[in-house]
Kinemage of the C-alpha trace (Angstrom):
@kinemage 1
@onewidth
@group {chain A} dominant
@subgroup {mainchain}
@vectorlist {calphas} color= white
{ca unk a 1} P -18.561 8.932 4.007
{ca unk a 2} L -14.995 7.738 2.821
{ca unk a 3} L -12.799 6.468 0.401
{ca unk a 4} L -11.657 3.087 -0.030
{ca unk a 5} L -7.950 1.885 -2.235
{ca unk a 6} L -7.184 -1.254 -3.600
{ca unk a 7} L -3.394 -2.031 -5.023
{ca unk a 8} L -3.082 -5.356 -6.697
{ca unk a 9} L 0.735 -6.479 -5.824
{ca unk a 10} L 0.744 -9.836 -7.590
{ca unk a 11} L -2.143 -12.147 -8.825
{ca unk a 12} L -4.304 -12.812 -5.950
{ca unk a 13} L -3.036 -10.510 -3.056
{ca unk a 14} L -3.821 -7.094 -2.565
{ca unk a 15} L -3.026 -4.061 -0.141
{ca unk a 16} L -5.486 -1.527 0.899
{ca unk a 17} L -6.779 1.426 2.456
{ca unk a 18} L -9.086 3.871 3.387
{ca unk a 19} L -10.362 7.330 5.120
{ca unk a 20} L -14.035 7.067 6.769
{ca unk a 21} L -15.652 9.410 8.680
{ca unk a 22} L -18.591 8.409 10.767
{ca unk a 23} L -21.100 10.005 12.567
{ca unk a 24} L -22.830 7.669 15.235
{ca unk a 25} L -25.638 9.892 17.372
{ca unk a 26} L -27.758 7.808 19.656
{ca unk a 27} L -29.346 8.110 21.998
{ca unk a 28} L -28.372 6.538 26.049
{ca unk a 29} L -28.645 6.475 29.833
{ca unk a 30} L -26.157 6.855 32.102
{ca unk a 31} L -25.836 5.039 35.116
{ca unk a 32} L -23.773 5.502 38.080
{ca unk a 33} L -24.132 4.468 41.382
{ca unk a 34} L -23.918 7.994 43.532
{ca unk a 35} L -24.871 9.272 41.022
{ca unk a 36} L -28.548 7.741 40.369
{ca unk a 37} L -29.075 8.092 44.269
{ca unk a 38} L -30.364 11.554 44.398
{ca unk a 39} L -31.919 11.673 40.479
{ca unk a 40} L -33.270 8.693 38.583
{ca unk a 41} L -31.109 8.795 35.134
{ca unk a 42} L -32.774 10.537 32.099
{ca unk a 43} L -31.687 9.693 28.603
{ca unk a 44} L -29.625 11.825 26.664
{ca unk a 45} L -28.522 12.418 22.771
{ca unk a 46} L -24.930 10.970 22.667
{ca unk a 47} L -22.693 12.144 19.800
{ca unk a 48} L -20.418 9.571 18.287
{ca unk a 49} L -18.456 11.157 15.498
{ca unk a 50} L -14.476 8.994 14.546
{ca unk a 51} L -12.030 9.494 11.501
{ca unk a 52} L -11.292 5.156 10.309
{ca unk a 53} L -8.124 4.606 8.826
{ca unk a 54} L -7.413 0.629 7.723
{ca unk a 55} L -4.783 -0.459 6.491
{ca unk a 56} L -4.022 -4.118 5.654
{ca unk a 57} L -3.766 -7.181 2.757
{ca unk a 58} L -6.244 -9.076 1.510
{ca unk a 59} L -5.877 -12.253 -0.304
{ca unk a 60} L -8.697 -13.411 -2.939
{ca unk a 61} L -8.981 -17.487 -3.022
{ca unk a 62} L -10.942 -17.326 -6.473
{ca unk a 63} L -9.534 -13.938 -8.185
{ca unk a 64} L -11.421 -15.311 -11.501
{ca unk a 65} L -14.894 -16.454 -9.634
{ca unk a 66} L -16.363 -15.668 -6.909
{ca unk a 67} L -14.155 -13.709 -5.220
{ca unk a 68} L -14.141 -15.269 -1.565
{ca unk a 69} L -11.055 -13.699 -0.182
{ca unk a 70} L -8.875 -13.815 3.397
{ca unk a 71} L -7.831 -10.407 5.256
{ca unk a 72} L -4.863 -9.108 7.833
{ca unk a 73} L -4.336 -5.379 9.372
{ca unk a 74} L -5.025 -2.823 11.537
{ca unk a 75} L -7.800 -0.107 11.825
{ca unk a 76} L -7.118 3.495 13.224
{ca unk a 77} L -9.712 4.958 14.687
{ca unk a 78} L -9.622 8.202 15.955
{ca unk a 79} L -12.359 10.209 18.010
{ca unk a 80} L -13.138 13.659 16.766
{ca unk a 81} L -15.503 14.820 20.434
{ca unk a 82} L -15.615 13.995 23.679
{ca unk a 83} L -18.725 11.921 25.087
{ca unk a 84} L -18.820 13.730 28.189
């Protein structure tokens, strides 16, 4: 679930933006080498859940066509649990 910006700054070059949040459950084995000595690992339901926040500039080749385009920036992500 998010929401995505777009700001045209001249022609063919844009800025933009968003806020996702994800929710990633899976499900995993741990292993660890004491650990596994005493129990065989077991799988167990792992709960991924992050905020996303990109931010960066995009450049479109063919703004009239097909819209191939070239991007730069950075993505934010931050972890809303622990995976312990």
């Amino acid at each position: 679930i998010g929401l995505n910006m777009d700001y045209s700054l001249k022609g063919s070059l844009t800025i933009f933006s968003a806020f996702n949040y994800s929710n990633l459950d899976f499900t995993g084995t741990y292993f660890c080498a004491v650990c596994d000595f005493a129990f065989p690992p077991s799988a167990e339901e792992i709960e991924f859940r992050f905020i996303e926040i990109p931010i960066g500039v995009r450049y479109y080749f063919f703004p009239s066509k097909i819209r191939l385009f070239s991007e730069f920036g950075l993505n934010n992500i931050f972890q809303l649990n622990s995976l312990s």
